[in-house]
N, C-alpha and C positions, 0 to 999 in steps of 0.2 A: 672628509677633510676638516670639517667645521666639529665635528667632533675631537679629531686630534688636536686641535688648537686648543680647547676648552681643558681638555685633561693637560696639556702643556703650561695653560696660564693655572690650573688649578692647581701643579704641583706645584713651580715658581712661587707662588702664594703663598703657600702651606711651608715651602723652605724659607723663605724671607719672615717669616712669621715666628719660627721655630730659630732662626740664628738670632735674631735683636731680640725674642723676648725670655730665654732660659739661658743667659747667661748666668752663672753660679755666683752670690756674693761671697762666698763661702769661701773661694781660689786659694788666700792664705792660712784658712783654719786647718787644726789640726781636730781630727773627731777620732775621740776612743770609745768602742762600746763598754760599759762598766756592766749592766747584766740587763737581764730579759727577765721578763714573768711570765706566770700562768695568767695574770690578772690584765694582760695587756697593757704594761707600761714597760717603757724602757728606759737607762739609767746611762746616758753620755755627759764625757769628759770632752770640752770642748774651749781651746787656744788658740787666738791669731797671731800669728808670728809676726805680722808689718803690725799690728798697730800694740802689740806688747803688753805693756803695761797699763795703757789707756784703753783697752778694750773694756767694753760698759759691758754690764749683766743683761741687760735689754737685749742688746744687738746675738749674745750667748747663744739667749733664748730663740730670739728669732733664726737664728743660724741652725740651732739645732731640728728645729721645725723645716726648715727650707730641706734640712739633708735625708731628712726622714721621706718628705716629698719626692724629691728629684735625686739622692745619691744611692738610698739605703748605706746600710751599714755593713762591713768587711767584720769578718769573721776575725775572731783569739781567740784568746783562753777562755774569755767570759762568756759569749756570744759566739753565736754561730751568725753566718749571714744571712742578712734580713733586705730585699730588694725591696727599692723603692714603692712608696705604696702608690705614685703618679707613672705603671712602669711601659705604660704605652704610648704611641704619640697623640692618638684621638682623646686619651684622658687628657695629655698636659695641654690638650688645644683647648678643652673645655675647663681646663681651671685656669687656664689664661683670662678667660671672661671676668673672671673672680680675682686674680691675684690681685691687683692693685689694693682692692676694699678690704681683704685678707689679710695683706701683713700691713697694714696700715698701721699709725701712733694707737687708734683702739680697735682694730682689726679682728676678727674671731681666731686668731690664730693664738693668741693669748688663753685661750679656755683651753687649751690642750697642752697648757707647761704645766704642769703640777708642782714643780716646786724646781729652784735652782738658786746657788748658791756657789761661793769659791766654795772650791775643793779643799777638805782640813783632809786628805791623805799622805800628809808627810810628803814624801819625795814629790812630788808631783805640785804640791800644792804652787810653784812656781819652776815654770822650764823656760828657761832664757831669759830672765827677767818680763814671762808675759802672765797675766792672771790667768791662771786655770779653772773653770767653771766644770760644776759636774749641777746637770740640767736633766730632771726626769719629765718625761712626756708619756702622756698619756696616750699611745700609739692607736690602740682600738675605738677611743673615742673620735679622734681623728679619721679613721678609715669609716665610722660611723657616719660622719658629719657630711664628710666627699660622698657617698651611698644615698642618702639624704638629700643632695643634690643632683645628681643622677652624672656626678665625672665620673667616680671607678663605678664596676657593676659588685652587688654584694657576694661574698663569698660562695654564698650555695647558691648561685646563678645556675643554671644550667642541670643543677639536679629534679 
């Protein structure tokens, strides 16, 4: 009996923990993949539809980090889909420990934007009157860093 109680408070926990702390800031962005490498970076197009015109390059960036984390990327023409690299629930309980200091004003989340900027692609370069950001990250470094800390396990785990 004293056992089933224990795994009942222990999921409750674990669900209360997981609903208030991964909610997405992201809700109104739009994210396009622009392309993939061999070299482990990737190259998204990324626009808030509520805040338009005022959307800052900072927040871009950080959005496009977050999605990489917690949404992965949907497949087109350029890209194929690329799941989340937080894609289990015990990673994202252990980069919960870390997010605050992470996306922080000087946060390490910053070492893995390698470059971003509006988008000079013509058509695109403004859709609804919002700025359109194309923000390349550096994906493998990233999946490094998390490895490094012991949230995701490294690729050849198990072999």
């Amino acid at each position: 009996m004293m056992k089933n109680n224990k795994i009942i408070n222990c999921f409750f926990i674990a669900f209360f923990a997981l609903s208030t702390s991964f909610k997405c800031p992201i809700k109104n962005c739009q994210l396009e993949c622009v392309s993939t490498n061999l070299s482990g970076y990737v190259v998204l197009k990324i626009w808030d539809t509520k805040k338009g015109a005022t959307y800052k390059l900072v927040n871009a960036k950080r959005d496009c980090i977050y999605a990489v984390l917690y949404s992965g990327l949907s497949e087109n023409r350029e890209c194929l889909t690329q799941p989340p690299l937080l894609n289990q629930i015990e990673e994202r309980i252990e980069f919960q420990k870390i997010e605050n200091s992470f996306f922080s004003k000087n946060g390490d989340w910053s070492r893995f934007v390698v470059s971003g900027e509006i988008s000079k692609s013509g058509q695109n370069t403004i859709v609804n009157n919002c700025k359109v950001y194309q923000i390349s990250i550096s994906k493998d470094e990233l999946r490094k860093y998390l490895e490094s800390r012991n949230i995701i396990k490294s690729l050849n785990h198990g072999f």
